[in-house]
N, C-alpha and C positions, 0 to 999 in steps of 0.2 A: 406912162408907167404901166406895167406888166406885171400882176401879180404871180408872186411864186407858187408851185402848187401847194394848196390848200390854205393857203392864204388867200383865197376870197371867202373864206368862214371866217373868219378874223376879221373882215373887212366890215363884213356884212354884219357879221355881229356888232360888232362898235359903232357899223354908223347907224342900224336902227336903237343901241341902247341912247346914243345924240338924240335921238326924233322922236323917241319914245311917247313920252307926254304929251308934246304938240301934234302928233300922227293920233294919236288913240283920241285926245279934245277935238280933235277936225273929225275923227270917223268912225266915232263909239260903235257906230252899225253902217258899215259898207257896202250891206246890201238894202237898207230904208230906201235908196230911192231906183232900186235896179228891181222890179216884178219879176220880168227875163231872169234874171240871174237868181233869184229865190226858188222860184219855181222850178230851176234846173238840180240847185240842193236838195229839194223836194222828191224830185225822180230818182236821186241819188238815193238816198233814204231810202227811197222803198227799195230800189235792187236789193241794196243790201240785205234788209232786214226780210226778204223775201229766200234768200241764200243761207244766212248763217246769222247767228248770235251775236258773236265774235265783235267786237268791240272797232268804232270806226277809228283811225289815225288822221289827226287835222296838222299837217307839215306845214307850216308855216304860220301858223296859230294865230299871229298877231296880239289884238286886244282880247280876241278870244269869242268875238259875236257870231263866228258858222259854228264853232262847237256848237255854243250854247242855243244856235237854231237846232242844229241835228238831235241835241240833247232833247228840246223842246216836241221833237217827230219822232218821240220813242227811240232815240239809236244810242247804245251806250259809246262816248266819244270820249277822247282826253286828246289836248293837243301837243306839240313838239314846235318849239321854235328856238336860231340861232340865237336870238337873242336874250338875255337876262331881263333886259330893262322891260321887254312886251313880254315876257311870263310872268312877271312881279306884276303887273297892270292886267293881267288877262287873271291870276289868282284875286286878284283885289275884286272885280269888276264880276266874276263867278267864282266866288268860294265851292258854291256846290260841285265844280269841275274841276279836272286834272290835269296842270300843265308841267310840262318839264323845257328845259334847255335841251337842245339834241339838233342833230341835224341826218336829212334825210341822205347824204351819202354812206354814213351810219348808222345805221340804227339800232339801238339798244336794248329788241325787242327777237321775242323766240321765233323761230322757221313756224308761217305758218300758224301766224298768232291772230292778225287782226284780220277784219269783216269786206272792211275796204278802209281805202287811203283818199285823202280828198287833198290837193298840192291846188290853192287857188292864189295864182298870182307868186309862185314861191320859187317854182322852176325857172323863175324870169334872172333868177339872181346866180344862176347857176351855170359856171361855163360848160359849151358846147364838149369838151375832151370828159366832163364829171358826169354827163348825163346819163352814160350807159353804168355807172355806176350807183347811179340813185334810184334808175329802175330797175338794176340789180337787186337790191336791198326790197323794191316794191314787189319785184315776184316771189322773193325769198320769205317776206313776211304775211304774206295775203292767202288766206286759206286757198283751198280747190273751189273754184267758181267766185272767187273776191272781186268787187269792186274799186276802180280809179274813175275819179272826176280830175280831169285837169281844168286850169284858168288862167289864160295868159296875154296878153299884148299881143298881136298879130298885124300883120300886113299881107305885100306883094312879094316880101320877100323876105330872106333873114336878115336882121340889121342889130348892132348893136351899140351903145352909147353908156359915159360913166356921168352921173351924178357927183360934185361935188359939192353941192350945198343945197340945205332943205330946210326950209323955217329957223333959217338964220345961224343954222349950225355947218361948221365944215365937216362932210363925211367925203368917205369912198366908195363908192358903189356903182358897181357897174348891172346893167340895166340890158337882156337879152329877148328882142321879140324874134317869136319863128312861125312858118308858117305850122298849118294844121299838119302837113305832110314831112314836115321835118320831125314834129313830135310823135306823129304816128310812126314812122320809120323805126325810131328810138325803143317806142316800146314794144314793137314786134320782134325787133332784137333779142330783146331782153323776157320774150318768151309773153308778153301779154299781149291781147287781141281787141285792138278800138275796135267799135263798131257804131260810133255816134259820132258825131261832130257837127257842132252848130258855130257858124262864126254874126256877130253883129255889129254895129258898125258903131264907132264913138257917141257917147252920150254925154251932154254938157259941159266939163271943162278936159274930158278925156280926146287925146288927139289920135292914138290907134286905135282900130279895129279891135272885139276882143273877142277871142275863139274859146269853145269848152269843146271838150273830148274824154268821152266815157272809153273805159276799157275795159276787160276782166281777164285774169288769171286762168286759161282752160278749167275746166271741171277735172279733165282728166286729161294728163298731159301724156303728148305723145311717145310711143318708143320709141328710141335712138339705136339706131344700127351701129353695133359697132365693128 
């Protein structure tokens, strides 16, 4: 099956609101047992807050536990997620935070609003033809000199697979790993500049690789000849 355009936010949406409960009781905090990967939000954090004020954007929010780290590292955050059912659990689980419904091909949010964007594990859900759309939206909302953490499944190459059942519920979801140079490609398109990239290798019940990739929005974007 072949979803229509933009109906994989549909999809996606519904089958995290199915998994909602049983996803957030397995991984209240999905980074407790990853040091590597705390300490990657950690470096994040200070970019940012080394750049600008400006409030960070968490796409893909989930339960809501990297807001509520970044909150925790001084960084004023609120998160975005397709889903209803993990904003209703991410509000419960941090009152003191800001979650909405939204999606990052979207976003609902002024030119050049937010500090940085942190997408961990969110781009996975997002087909290949919507990508330069989503980093459209990241360079259009990221101040001058803003921050991107990306986090996602990786391999040898790009692969992709659909999910139809998770803790006993039938969803739809399809499931997109790429490499470091396919994401990087994406966002230099779209006008933002990697300059980081660590990839590590599966850890405990994890069977891909998993890659981060820092980027930032120039400080001062180039002229265009016309």
């Amino acid at each position: 099956m072949t979803h229509a355009p933009l109906d994989f936010l549909r999809a996606t949406s519904t089958s995290y609101d199915a998994i909602a409960k049983d996803y957030t009781a397995l991984h209240p905090d999905g980074l407790a047992h990853h040091p590597l990967d705390r300490n990657l939000i950690t470096v994040f954090a200070e970019l940012v807050r080394a750049n600008s004020d400006a409030p960070v954007a968490d796409l893909g929010s989930g339960p809501g536990h990297v807001a509520a780290r970044l909150h925790a590292l001084g960084v004023p955050v609120f998160g975005i997620d397709v889903s209803p059912g993990m904003v209703a659990l991410a509000r419960e689980a941090h009152p003191a935070l800001r979650f909405h419904v939204g999606s990052m091909t979207s976003l609902d949010l002024p030119d050049e609003s937010l500090g940085g964007i942190l997408a961990l594990y969110s781009t996975i859900h997002v087909p290949d033809d919507h990508l330069p759309t989503a980093f459209a939206e990241f360079h259009r909302t990221l101040v001058p000199g803003g921050h991107v953490l990306l986090a996602f499944q990786s391999g040898s190459e790009d692969g992709h697979r659909r999910l139809t059942e998770r803790f006993g519920h039938e969803i739809d979801l399809d499931l997109y790993w790429r490499t470091p140079e396919t994401l990087e490609a994406r966002l230099t398109e779209a006008g933002l500049e990697p300059h980081t990239r660590i990839l590590r290798e599966p850890h405990g019940e994890e069977t891909l690789p998993r890659a981060f990739v820092y980027a930032h929005k120039p400080a001062h974007e180039p002229v265009r000849q016309s």
